[in-house]
VMD Tcl script that draws the C-alpha trace (Angstrom):
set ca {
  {-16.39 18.07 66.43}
  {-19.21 18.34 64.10}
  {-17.88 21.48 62.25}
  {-14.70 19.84 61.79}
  {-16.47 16.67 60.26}
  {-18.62 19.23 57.67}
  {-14.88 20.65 57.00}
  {-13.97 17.38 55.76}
  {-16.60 16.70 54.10}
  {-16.72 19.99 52.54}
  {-13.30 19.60 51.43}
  {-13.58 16.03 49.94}
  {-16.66 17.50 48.03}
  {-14.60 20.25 46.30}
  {-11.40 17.91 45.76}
  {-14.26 15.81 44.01}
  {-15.62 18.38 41.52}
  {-12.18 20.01 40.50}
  {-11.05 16.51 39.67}
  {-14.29 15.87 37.98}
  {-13.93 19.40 36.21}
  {-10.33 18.94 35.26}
  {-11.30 15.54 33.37}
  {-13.77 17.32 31.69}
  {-11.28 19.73 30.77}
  {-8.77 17.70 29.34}
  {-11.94 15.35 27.48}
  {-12.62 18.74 25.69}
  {-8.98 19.08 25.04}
  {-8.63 15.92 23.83}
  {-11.59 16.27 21.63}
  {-10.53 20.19 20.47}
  {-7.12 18.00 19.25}
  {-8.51 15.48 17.53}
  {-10.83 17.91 16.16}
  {-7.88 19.91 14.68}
  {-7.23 20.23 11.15}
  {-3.94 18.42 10.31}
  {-1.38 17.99 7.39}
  {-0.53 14.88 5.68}
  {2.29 15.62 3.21}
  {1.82 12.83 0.45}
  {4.85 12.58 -1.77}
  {3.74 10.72 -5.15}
  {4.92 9.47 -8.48}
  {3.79 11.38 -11.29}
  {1.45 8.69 -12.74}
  {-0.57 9.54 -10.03}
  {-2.03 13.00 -10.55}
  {-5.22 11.89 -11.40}
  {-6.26 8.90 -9.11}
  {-4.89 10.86 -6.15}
  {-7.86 13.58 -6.41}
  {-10.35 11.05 -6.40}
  {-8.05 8.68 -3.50}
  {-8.00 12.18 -1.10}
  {-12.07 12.84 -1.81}
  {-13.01 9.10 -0.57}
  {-9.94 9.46 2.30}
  {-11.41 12.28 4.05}
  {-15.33 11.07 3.86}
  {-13.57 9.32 7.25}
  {-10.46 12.09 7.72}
  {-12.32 14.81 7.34}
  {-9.68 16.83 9.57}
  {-6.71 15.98 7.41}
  {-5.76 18.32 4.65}
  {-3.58 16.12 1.84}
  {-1.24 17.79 0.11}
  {0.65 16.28 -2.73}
  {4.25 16.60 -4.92}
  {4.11 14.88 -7.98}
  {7.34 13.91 -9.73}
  {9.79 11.37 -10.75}
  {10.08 8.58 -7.84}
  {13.65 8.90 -7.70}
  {13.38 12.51 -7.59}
  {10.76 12.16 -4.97}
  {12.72 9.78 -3.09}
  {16.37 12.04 -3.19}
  {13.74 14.79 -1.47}
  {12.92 12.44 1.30}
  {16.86 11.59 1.61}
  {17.67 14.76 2.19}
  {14.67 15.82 4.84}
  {12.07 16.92 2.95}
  {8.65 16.93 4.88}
  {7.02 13.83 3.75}
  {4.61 11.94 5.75}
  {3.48 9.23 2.72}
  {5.34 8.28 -0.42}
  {3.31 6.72 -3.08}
  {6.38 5.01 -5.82}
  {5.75 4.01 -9.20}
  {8.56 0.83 -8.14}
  {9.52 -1.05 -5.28}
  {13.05 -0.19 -5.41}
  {12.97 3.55 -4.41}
  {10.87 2.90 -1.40}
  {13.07 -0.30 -0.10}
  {16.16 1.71 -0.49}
  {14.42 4.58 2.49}
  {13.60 1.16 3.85}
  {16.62 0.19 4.10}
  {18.49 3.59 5.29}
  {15.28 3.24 8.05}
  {13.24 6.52 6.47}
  {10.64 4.12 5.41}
  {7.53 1.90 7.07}
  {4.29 -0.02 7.13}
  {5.43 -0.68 3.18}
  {2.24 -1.76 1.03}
  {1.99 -2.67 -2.66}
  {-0.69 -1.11 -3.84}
  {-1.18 -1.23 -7.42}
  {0.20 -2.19 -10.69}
  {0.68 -0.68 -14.03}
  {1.79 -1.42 -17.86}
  {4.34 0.38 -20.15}
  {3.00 0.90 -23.12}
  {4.67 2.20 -26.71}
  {2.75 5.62 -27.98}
  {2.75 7.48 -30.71}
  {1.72 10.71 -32.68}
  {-2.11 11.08 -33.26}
  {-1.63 10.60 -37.41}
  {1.33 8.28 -36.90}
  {2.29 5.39 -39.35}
  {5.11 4.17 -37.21}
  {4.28 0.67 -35.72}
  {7.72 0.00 -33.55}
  {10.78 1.91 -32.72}
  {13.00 0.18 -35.64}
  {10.51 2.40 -37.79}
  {12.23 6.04 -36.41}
  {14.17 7.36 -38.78}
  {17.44 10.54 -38.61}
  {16.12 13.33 -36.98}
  {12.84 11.23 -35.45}
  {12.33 11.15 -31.24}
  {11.85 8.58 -29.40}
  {11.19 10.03 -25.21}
  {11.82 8.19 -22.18}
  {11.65 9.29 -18.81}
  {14.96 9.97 -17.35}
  {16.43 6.56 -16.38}
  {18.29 7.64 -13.16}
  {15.42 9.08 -11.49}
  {12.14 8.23 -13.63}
  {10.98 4.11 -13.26}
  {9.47 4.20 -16.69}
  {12.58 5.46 -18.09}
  {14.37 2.60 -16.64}
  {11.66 0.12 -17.76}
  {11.87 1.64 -20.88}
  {15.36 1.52 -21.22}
  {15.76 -2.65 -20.27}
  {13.11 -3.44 -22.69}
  {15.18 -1.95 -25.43}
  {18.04 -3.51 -23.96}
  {16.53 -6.79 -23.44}
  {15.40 -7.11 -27.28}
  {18.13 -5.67 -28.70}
  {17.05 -2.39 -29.87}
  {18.59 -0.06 -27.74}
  {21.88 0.73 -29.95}
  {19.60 1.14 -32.99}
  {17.59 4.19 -30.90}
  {19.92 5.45 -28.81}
  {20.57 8.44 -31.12}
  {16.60 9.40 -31.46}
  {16.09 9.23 -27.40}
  {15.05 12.36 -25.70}
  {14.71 11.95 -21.83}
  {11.76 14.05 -19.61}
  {11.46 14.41 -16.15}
  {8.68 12.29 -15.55}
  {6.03 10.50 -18.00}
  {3.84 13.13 -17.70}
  {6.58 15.12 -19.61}
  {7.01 12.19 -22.32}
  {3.27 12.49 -23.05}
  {3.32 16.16 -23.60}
  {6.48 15.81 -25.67}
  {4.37 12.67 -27.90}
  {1.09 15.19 -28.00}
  {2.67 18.63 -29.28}
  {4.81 16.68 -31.87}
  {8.40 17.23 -30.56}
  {8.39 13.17 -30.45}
  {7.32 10.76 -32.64}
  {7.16 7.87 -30.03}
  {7.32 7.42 -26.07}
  {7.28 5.24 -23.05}
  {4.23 6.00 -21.15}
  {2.46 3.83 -18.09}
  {-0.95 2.28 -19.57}
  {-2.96 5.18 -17.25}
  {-1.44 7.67 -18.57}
  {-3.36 7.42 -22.00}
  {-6.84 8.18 -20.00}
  {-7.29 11.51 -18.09}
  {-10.66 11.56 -15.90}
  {-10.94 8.43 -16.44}
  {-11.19 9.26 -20.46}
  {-9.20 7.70 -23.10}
  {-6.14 10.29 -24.58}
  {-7.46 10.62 -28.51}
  {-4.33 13.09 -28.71}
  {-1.86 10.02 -28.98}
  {-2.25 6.86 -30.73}
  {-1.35 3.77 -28.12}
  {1.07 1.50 -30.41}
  {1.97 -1.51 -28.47}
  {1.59 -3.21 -24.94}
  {5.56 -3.80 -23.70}
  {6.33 -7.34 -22.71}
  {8.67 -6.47 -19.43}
  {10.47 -9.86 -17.88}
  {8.69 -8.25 -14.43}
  {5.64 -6.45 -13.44}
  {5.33 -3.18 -12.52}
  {4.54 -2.59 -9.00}
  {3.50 0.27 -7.34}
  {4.94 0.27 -3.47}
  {4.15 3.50 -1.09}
  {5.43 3.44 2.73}
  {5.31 6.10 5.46}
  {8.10 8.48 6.18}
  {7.04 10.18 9.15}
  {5.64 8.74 12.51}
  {1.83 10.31 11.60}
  {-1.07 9.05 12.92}
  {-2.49 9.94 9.55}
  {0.34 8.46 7.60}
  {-0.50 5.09 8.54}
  {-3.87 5.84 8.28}
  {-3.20 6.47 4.42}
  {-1.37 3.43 3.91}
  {-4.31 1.22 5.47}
  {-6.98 3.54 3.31}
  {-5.26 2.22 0.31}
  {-5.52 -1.43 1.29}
  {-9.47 -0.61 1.40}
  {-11.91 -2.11 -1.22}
  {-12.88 1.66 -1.80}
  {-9.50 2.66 -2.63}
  {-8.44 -0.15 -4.79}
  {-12.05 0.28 -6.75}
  {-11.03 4.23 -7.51}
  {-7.39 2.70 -8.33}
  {-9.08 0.12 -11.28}
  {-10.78 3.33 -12.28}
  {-7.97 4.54 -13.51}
  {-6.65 1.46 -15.49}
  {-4.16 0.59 -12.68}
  {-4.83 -3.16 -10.99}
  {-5.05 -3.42 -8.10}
}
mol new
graphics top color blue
foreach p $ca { graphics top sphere $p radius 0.5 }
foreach p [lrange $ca 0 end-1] q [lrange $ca 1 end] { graphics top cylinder $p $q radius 0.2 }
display resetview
């Protein structure tokens, strides 16, 4: 009787300790995940090269697992990508309308506004020109592409809106992305362009290459809208890093308000 009792306890002992050791097993598995370096695929308008490097460094003071990745372009461009399946966990859009239409066709969440920005008129170093009516035969005048490029489009309503479009139309050269439009303004193959108001300062230093002409008086702001495209943990994380007061200090850094 008593050897079957110390059999039973014996047993209930070990049943004890391999349930104790398998928590502790799946504790350190748990940890060994979270632990894990991970991906976060950040797709993101081209107006953003520079703030993003110094967005990722403050990001992973508290991520410090997560490597960000990021493909600049157009938003349109960037949001065609997502359209078609492209691996995007975050996109970052230099407009609200590119992000509400993945909204809309449900490839889009957890939508934030995060910044806002100014077009702005620019012109060669040396230039004399003070306003578009100035170009004259043979003078450029770039714009980001208008289908796929939100300055473009801004761009392109302003001269619609004050009736100066028709008078221009015949000097416009479109780029991919403002990025482009600045390199076209600095190297001389245009005498004016439609940049955002951070692209004339690069580490936080003002462009002396290009001579800023005129602020643009749009009938609405510019926003800046990202969302998440993917069901990462570390995609929502993003989008609630860039509601932080650290993020949206590194943001005014760059000339954008935020």
């Amino acid at each position: 009787m008593k050897l079957k009792y110390f059999l039973v306890v014996l047993l209930s002992i070990c049943l004890v300790l391999a349930g104790c050791s398998n928590d502790n097993g799946n504790e350190k598995e748990k940890a060994s995940s979270d632990q894990k370096e991970k991906t976060l695929h950040v797709a993101a308008a081209a107006s953003l090269t520079d703030v993003t490097k110094d967005l990722e460094a403050e990001f992973k003071k508290k991520h410090s697992n997560v490597d960000v990745t990021f493909n600049y372009g157009g938003s349109g461009a960037l949001r065609q990508q997502i359209e078609k399946g492209a691996p995007v966990d975050v996109f970052m859009s230099a407009n609200t309308k590119d992000v509400q239409a993945l909204k809309d066709k449900k490839k889009a969440d957890h939508i934030y506004d995060y910044a806002k920005n100014q077009l702005v008129l620019i012109g060669e170093k040396d230039t004399d020109l003070k306003s578009v009516k100035d170009l004259q035969d043979g003078q450029k005048l770039a714009i980001g592409e208008v289908k796929s490029v939100p300055a473009g489009k801004y761009a392109e309503s302003y001269l619609k809106d004050n009736g100066l479009y028709d008078g221009v139309k015949d000097n416009l050269v479109f780029a991919k992305d403002v990025r482009q439009v600045l390199n076209y303004v600095e190297k001389g193959n245009a005498q004016l362009g439609f940049v955002y108001k951070t692209d004339l300062y690069k580490n936080k230093t003002a462009n002396d290459k290009v001579k800023e002409i005129e602020t643009v008086k749009l009938n609405k702001p510019i926003i800046y809208e990202a969302g998440t495209t993917s069901d990462s943990k570390e995609a929502k994380a993003w989008i609630e890093f860039l509601k932080s007061k650290e993020a949206k200090k590194i943001l005014k850094d760059y000339q954008f308000e935020a």
